[in-house]
C-alpha positions in Angstrom: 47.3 -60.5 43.0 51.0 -60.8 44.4 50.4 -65.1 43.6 53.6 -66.9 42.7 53.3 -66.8 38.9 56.3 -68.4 36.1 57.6 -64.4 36.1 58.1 -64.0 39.9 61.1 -66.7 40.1 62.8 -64.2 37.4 61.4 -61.3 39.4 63.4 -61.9 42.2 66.7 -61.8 40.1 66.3 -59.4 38.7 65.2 -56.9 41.6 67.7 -58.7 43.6 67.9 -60.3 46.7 67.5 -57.7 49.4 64.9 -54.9 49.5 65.8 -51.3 49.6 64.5 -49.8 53.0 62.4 -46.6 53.6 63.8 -44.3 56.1 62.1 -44.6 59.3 59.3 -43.0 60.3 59.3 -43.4 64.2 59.4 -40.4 66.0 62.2 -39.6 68.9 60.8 -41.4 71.9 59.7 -44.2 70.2 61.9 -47.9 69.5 61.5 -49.2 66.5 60.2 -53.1 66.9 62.4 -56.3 65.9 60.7 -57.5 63.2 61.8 -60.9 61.9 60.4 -64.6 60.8 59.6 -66.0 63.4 55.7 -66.6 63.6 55.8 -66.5 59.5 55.2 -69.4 57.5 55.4 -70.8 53.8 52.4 -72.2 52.3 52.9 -74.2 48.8 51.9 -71.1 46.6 51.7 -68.0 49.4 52.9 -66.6 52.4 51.1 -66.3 55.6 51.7 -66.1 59.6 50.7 -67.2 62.7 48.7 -64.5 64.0 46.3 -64.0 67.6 44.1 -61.7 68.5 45.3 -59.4 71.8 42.7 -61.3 74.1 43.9 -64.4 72.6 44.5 -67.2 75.5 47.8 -69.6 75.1 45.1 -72.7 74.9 42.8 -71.6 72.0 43.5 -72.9 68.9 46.3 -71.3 66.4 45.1 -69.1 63.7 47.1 -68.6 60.5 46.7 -65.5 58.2 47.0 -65.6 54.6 44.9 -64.3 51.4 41.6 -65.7 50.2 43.2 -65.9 46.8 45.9 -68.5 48.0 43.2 -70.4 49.1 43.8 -74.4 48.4 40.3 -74.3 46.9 41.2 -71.6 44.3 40.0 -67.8 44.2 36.5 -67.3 45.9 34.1 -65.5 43.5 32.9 -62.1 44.0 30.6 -62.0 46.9 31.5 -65.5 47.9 32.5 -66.4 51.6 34.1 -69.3 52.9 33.1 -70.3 56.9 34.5 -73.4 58.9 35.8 -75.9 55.7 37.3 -78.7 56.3 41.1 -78.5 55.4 44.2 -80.3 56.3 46.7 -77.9 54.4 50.1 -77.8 56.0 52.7 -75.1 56.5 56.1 -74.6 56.9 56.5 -72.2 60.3 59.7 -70.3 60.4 62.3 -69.1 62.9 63.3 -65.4 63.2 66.0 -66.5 60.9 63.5 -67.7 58.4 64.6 -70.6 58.8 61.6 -73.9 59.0 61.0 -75.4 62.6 58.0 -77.4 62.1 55.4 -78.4 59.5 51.7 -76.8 60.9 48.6 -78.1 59.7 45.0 -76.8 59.3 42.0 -78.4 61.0 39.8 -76.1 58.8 39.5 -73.3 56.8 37.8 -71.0 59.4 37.5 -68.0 56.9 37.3 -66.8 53.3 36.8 -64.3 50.9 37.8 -61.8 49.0 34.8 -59.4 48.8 35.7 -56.1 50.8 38.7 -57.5 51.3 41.0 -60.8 50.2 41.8 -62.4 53.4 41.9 -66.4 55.2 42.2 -67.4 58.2 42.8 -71.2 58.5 42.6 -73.1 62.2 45.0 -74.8 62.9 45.9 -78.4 64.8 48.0 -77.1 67.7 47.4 -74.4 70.6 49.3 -71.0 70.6 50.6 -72.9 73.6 51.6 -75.7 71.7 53.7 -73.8 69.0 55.4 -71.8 71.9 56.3 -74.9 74.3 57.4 -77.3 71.2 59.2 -74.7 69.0 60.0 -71.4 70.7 57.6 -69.5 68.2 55.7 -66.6 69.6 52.3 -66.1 67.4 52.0 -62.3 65.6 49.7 -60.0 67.2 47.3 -58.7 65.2 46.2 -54.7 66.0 42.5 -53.5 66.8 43.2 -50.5 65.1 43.3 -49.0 61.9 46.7 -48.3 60.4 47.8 -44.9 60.1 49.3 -43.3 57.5 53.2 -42.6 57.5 54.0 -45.6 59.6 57.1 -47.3 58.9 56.2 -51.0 58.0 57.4 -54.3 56.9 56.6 -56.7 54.4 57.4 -60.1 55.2 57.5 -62.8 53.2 57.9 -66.6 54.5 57.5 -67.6 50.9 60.5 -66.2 49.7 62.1 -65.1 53.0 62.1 -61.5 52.0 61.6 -58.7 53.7 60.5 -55.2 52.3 60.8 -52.1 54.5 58.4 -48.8 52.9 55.4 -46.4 54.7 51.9 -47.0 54.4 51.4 -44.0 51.6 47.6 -43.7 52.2 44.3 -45.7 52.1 42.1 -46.7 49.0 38.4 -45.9 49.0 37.7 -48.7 46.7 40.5 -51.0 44.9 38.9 -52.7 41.9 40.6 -56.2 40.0 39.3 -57.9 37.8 35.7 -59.3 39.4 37.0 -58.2 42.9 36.3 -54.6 44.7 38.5 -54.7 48.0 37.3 -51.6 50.8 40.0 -49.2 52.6 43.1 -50.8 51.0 46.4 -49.8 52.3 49.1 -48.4 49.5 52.4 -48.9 50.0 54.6 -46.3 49.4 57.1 -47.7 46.3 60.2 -49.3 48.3 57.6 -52.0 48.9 58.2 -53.6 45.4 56.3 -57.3 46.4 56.6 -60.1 43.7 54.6 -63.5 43.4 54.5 -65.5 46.3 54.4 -62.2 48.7 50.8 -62.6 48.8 49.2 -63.8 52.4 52.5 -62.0 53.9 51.7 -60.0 57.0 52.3 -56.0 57.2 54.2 -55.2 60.5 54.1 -51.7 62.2 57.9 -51.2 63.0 56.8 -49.4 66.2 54.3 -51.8 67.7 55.4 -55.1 66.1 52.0 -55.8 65.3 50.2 -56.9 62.4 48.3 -54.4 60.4 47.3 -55.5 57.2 48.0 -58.0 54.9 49.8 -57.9 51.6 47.7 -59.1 48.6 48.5 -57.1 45.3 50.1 -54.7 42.9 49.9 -53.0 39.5 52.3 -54.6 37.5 52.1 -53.8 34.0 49.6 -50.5 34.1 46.1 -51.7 33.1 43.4 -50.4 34.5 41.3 -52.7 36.9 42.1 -55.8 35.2 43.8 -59.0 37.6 47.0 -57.6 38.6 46.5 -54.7 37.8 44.2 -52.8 40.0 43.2 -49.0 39.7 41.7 -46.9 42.4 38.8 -45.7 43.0 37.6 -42.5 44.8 33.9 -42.5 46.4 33.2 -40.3 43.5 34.1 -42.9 41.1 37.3 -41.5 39.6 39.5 -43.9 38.6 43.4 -43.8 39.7 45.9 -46.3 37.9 49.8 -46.5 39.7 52.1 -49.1 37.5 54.6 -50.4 40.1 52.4 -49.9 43.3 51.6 -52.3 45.9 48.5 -53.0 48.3 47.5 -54.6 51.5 44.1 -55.3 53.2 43.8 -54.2 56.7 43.7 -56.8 59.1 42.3 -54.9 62.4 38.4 -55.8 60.9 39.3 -59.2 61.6 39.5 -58.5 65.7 36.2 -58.0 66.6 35.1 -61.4 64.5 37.3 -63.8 66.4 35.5 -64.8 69.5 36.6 -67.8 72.2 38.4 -70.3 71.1 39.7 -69.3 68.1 35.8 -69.3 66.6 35.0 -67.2 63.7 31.6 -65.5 64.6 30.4 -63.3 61.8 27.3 -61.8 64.7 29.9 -60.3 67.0 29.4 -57.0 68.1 31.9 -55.0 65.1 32.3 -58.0 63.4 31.7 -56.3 59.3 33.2 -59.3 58.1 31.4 -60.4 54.8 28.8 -63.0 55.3 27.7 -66.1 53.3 
């Protein structure tokens, strides 16, 4: 997992302090989004952002995306799920210049896991209203449809206010770590070079400026399916190991499971969410 570890500080030193971008993918018609900080946030270990669905209304309560594994509560076990737990975790939100406007901070822990995917969702205190009208911070959009493959994307980080500019490469049938299988991963193509503390960080389509996945891992020393290290694998069960490679969960599953009022309901219809 991309978790802030002792290495990442030294990490970011060495890779330096600005990612090299991918050439852009949009096509002639098409404007390529502003993509900044604003709507990001820091969490003590993570990265995250304040995200809404597009039927969201200004008055339902905030939503912030992150990973399950930067969970307060530690990493959830394989096949365990997290619904509507108490929390009062804050986070730093950030301005399009990355830098903090306000300290947020979660009524709950609406949703966790990281079977089929490694995703949270925590509820926050305020209104999308609220955050707008107090601090002039828009919440991210998140899209209702699945990524596609070639788009120009960023990754970016309110941890370490980093941005990294690649493609989505393709999509993973099954990505295996450790005691954790993760379904239709997205693989970045290698300009996304994500360190520690990029985990929870939300993947923005250049074109739409929405949210399409979120960033979660990467192979970093070559092992096969161990933690950090995670291989792919094909529905026939072949096994695919890329040192250097990055990976984010898609985040358009997460629509169809966020109902009125910012509630998580796992019975929606197209909610394939994982259950308790």
């Amino acid at each position: 997992m991309n978790k802030p570890l002792a290495g990442a500080v030294l990490s970011l030193l060495l890779t330096g302090a600005a990612a090299t971008p991918a050439v852009a993918q949009t096509s002639a018609p098409e404007r390529a989004a502003a993509v900044t900080y604003a709507g990001t946030v820091a969490l003590s270990n993570c990265s995250g952002s304040v995200v809404r669905t597009p039927g969201s209304l200004p008055d339902d309560p905030a939503l912030v995306l992150s990973n399950g594994h930067c969970l307060e509560t530690g990493f959830p076990a394989a096949g365990e799920v997290l619904v509507n737990r108490a929390s009062s975790r804050s986070f730093s939100l950030l301005n399009a210049s990355g830098s903090k406007v306000a300290t947020l901070r979660a009524s709950k822990i609406a949703y966790g896991t990281m079977t089929d995917t490694d995703v949270s969702l925590y509820q926050l205190t305020k209104t999308y209203a609220q955050i707008q009208s107090q601090y002039g911070i828009a919440a991210l959009t998140l899209n209702d449809a699945h990524p596609v493959q070639g788009a120009s994307i960023k990754v970016v980080s309110g941890y370490w206010k980093r941005t990294y500019s690649c493609s989505v490469d393709g999509f993973v049938y099954r990505l295996k770590e450790g005691d954790w299988t993760w379904k239709d991963s997205v693989r970045y193509t290698s300009s996304c070079n994500t360190i520690g503390g990029t985990s929870g960080s939300p993947v923005i389509d250049t074109t739409t400026g929405r949210v399409v996945a979120v960033n979660n891992t990467g192979n970093e020393d070559g092992q096969r399916c161990t933690e950090n290290n995670p291989c792919e694998v094909d529905a026939a069960g072949n096994v695919t190991v890329r040192q250097g490679i990055n990976y984010a969960q898609e985040t358009y599953i997460l629509v169809p499971c966020i109902g009125p009022g910012s509630q998580i309901d796992l019975n929606r219809p197209g909610c394939t969410l994982p259950k308790p």
